[in-house]
C-alpha positions as CSV (number, residue, x, y, z in Angstrom):
1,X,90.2,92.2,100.6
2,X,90.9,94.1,98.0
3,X,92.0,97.4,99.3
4,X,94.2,94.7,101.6
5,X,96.0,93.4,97.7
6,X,96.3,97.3,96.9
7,X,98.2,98.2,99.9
8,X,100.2,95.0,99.7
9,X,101.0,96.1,96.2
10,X,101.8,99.4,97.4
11,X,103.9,98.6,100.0
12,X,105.9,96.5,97.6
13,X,106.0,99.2,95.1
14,X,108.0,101.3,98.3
15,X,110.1,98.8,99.3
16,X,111.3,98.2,95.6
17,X,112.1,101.9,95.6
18,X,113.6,101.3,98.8
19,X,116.2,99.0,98.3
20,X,117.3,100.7,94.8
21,X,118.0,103.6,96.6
22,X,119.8,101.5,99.6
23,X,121.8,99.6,96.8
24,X,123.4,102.8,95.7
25,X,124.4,103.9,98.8
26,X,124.9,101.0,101.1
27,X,125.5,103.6,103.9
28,X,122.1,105.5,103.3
29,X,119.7,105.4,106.8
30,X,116.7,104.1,104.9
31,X,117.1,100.7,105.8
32,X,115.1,101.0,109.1
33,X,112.2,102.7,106.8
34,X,112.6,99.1,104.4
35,X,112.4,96.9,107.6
36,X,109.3,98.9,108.9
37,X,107.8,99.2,105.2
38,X,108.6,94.7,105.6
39,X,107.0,94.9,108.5
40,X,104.0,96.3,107.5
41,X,104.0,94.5,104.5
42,X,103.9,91.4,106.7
43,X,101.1,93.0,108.6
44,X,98.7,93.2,105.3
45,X,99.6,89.5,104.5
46,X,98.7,88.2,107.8
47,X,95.2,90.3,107.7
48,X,94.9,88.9,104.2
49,X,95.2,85.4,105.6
50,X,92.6,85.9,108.1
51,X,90.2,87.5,106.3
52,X,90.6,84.4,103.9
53,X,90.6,81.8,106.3
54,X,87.5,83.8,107.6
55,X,85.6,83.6,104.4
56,X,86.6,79.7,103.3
57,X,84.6,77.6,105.9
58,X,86.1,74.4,106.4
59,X,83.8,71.2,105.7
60,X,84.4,67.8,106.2
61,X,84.6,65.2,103.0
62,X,84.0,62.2,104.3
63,X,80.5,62.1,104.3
64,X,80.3,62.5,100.4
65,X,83.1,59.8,99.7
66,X,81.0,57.2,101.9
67,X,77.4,57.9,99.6
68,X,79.9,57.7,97.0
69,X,80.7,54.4,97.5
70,X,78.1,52.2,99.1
71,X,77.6,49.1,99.0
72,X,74.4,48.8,97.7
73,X,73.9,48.1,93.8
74,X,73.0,50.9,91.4
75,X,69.7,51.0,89.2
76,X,70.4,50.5,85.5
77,X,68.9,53.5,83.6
78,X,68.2,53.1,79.9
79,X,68.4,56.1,77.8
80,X,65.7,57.2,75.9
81,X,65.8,58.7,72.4
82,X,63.8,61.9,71.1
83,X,63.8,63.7,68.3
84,X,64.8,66.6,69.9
85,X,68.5,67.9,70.4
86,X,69.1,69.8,74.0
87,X,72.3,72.5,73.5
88,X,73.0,73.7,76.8
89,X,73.2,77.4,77.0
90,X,77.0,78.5,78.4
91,X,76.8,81.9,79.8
92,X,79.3,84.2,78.4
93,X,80.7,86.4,81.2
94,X,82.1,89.7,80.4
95,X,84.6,91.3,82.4
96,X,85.4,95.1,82.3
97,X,88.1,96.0,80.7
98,X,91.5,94.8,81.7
99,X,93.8,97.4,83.1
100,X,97.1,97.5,81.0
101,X,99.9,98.7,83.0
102,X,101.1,101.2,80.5
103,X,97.7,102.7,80.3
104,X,98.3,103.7,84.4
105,X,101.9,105.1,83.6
106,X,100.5,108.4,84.0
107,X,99.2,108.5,87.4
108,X,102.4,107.6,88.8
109,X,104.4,109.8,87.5
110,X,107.7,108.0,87.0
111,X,109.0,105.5,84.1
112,X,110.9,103.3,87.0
113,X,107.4,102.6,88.8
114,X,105.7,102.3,86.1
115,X,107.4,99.2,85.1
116,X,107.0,95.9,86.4
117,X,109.2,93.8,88.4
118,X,109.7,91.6,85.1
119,X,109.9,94.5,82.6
120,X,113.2,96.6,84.9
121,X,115.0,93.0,84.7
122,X,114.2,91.9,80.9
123,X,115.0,95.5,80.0
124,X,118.3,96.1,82.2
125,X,119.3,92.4,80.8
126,X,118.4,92.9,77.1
127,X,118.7,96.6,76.5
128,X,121.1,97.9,78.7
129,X,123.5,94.8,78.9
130,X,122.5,93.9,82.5
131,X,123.7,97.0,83.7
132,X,120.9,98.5,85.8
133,X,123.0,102.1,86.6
134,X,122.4,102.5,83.1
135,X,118.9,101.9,83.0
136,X,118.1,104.2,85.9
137,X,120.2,107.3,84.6
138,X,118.6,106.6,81.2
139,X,115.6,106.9,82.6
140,X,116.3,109.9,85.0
141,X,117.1,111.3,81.8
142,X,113.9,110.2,79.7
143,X,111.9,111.5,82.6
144,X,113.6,115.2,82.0
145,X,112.8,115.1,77.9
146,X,110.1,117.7,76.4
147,X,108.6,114.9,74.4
148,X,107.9,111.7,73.4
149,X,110.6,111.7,70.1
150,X,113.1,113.7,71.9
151,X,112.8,110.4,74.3
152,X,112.8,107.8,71.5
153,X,115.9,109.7,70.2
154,X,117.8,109.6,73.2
155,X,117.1,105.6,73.7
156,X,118.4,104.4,70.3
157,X,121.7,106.5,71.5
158,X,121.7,104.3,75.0
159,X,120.9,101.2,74.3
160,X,123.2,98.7,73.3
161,X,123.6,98.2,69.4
162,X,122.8,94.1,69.5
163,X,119.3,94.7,71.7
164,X,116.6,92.5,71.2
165,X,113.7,94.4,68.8
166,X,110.9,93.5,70.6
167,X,112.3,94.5,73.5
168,X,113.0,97.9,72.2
169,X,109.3,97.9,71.1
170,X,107.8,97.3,74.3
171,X,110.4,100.0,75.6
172,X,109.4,102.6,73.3
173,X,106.0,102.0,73.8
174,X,106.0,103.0,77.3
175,X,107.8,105.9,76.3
176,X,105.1,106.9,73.9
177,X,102.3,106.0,76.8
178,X,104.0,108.1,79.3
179,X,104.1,111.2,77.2
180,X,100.6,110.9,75.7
C-alpha cells in the first residue's frame, strides 16, 4: 500500500510540474502527457481502493446492538474496597523520526518540488504579491546561486518590501536546507 501512496504522490508531483509548464505556454503538446499522467494517477487510486476494500472485512453490527440491549435485567455488582491503588500501565509508542520536508530538499534537486502544495501558494501570495511568474524566475534564479548567502541576498532584493516575517523565515530556511 504504501509504494501505491508513493507513486500516487509521485504522479502528483509530475502533474503539478505539468500544468505549470502548460500554464505558461497554453499551446505547449504536454497536455496529452498530463491526461495520461491523470490517468495513471487514477489507476493507483482505484488499486489503492481495492487493496483497502480487500484488507477492511465487512462485519455485520447487529448482533452486538441486540446483546446490548436485552431484555433481561442486569446483576447489581457492588464494589469492593482495597487498600491497594491499580495505575494502569499506558504504553508509550515511539515512532521513528518524522521526515521534515526540508530535510528531503536535497534529493530532489529543485527549490519548486521541494515545496509543498501549501508552501508555492502562501509564498507566491505573501512574498511575491500573488504573482507566481515571479516566484518561479526567483527561484530559477536561486537555483543558479553559488551559495546559500548569495541566495539569501538575492531574495530580500525580490520580495516584496511589506512581506510577512515568518513567511520570509520559512523561505530562507529552505534556502539554507537546500544548500547545506
Amino acid at each position: 500500500m504504501q509504494t501505491l501512496l508513493t507513486d500516487i504522490e509521485l504522479d502528483i508531483k509530475e502533474l503539478k510540474y505539468l500544468i505549470d509548464t502548460i500554464e505558461r505556454d497554453p499551446q505547449s503538446l504536454l497536455k496529452d502527457v498530463a491526461r495520461r499522467s491523470i490517468r495513471q494517477m487514477h489507476a493507483h487510486l482505484d488499486a489503492l481502493a481495492q487493496q483497502l476494500d480487500a484488507q477492511i472485512p465487512v462485519t455485520s453490527e447487529e448482533p452486538a446492538v441486540q446483546h446490548a440491549f436485552s431484555m433481561q435485567p442486569a446483576e447489581l455488582v457492588e464494589p469492593t474496597v482495597s487498600g491497594e491503588v491499580v495505575v494502569p500501565v499506558i504504553p508509550i509508542v515511539e515512532s521513528g523520526p518524522t521526515v521534515i520536508l526540508a530535510d528531503r530538499i536535497k534529493t530532489v534537486g529543485s527549490l519548486r518540488k521541494a515545496m509543498s502544495l501549501n508552501d508555492t501558494f502562501r509564498f507566491a501570495r505573501e512574498l511575491f504579491g500573488g504573482d507566481s511568474d515571479k516566484m518561479n524566475e526567483t527561484l530559477l534564479h536561486l537555483e543558479g546561486c553559488s551559495s546559500a548567502d548569495e541566495a539569501i541576498r538575492y531574495v530580500s532584493f525580490a520580495v516584496d518590501d511589506q512581506c510577512d516575517e515568518e513567511t520570509l523565515a520559512d523561505f530562507t530556511e529552505l534556502i539554507r536546507k537546500f544548500y547545506n
